[in-house]
Steps between C-alpha positions, in 0.01 A plus 500: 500500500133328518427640163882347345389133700148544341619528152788213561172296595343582190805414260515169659379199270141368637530143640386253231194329603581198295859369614633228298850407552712230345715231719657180465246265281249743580320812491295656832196719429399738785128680482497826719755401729379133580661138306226384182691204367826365361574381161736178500718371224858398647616192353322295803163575327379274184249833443520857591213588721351739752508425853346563751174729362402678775146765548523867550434431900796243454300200506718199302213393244744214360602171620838490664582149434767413304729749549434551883393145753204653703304296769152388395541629137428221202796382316349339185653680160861604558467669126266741647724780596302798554385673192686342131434475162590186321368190328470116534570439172750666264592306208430138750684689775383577864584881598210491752528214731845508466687522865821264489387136596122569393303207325376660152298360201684723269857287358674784753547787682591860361605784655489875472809647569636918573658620170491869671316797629447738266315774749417577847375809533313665852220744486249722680193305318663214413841277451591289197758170463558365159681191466608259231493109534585211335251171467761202498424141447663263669787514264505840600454587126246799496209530344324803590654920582249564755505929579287582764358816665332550866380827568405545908259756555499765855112465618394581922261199452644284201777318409463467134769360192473510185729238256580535116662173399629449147605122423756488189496157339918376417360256304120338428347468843160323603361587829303121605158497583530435896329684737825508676563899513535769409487834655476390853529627882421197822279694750576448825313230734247749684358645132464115327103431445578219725628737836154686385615731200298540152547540178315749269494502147401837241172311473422481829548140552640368812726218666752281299207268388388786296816723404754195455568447111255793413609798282419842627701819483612436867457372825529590879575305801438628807458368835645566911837508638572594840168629552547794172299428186700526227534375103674511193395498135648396205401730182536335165622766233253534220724520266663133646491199263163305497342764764299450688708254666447119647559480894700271705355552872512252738335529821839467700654774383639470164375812306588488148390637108598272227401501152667195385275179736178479296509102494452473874375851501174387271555128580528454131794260344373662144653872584843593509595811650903482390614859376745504239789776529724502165879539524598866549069599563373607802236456746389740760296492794428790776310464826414711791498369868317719744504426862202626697324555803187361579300277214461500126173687566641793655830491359227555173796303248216521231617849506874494512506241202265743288834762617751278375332426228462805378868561610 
């Protein structure tokens, strides 16, 4: 009988390590047994993003604010919703600050909109979603297939996600030079330079006097919360357009890459940073978001960009 229970043991399926599971408007992603983070795009959202982003202790490294009212927490930027990709100007329109009754520049609001999931798929080393969305102007006429891919990786230590993003052009398509975007996550309070967090650059430079509207292949933010020291890194693909990439960091919070700004960027009225994507081209841009323990130093992101790259 032991021997018969033994081998039933054996034939069952090992647990994936990386759950990801598809609801209503969303999809849940579990690492070894504890919540990671929830991707949103129900027709509520004007973007899909990821919400909250949490550390492999379970430390929430994002801002909770808009989507949940917590005591004490800032409540400038409604459009900052976790972690997002999107732009604040597309053709003249605003798909970046573009919550319903926000004040833009842009001559109006766009949104990205759920045309489907293509795959969710769980793992022992990692879990995938691929989805499909729609960039709509306010017309809701779209302009751009956007097909993207987030791969979440099973690490003791790391939480770590890697994202392929292909942008297909409907028709001619200008992405504005703004420094409003692009690939972009809102840390939360406790890790902001101004609550006592830092920025580090590739080149070793520190603080957002010295990292905002550089280029460098990527940058790391780390900082306190709840007594843990923790950070997160963005990792700019080599293979990205214009890498290495310009960065807009601000020291409360907002920790973003964007190749697109150079006028305030370089504080130069002569350049234009617009990017030109011809109907039925595409564009496409891959990052990798690692969330760490301790600082930049000893999370040693010099060498796990030099692993992506070569990746």
């Amino acid at each position: 009988m032991r021997n018969i229970c033994f081998a039933l043991i054996l034939a069952l399926p090992l647990a994936a390590e990386v759950k990801v599971q598809k609801g209503d408007n969303r999809v849940d992603v579990e690492i070894g047994g504890k919540p990671f983070t929830t991707f949103y795009f129900g027709p509520d959202t004007t973007k899909p993003y990821l919400h909250p982003l949490r550390a492999a202790s379970g430390k929430v490294i994002t801002r909770l604010y808009p989507m949940e009212k917590v005591e004490g927490e800032s409540r400038d930027h409604p459009h900052h919703r976790g972690l997002w990709f999107t732009h604040g100007d597309v053709n003249g329109w605003d798909f970046w600050g573009n919550e319903p009754g926000e004040k833009s520049p842009m001559k109006g609001l766009g949104t990205v909109v759920l045309d489907k999931i293509n795959k969710v798929s769980s793992g022992k080393d990692h879990g995938t979603i691929e989805a499909t969305f729609k960039w709509l102007d306010p017309s809701k006429k779209q302009l751009i297939t956007e097909t993207r891919t987030m791969t979440f990786y099973d690490d003791p230590n790391l939480r770590t996600i890697d994202f392929d993003i292909e942008l297909k052009a409907l028709e001619k398509v200008t992405f504005g030079d703004t420094k409003e975007g692009t690939f972009a996550i809102r840390l939360a309070d406790a890790l902001s330079e101004k609550k006592g967090g830092l920025m580090t650059n590739a080149e070793g430079a520190t603080g957002m006097k010295n990292v905002w509207g550089k280029r460098s292949p990527w940058v790391d933010y780390s900082g306190e919360i709840g007594g843990e020291k923790v950070g997160v890194a963005i990792l700019d693909n080599p293979k990205n357009p214009r890498h290495p990439t310009w960065w807009h960091s601000r020291d409360y919070g907002l920790f973003a890459a964007n190749i697109f700004g150079l006028r305030d960027f370089e504080n130069d009225k002569s350049k234009d940073g617009s990017f030109v994507i011809e109907a039925g081209k595409t564009a496409r841009f891959r990052y990798r978001v690692i969330i760490h323990p301790g600082d930049t130093a000893g999370a040693d992101i010099g060498k796990a960009f030099d692993a992506y790259a070569k990746k």
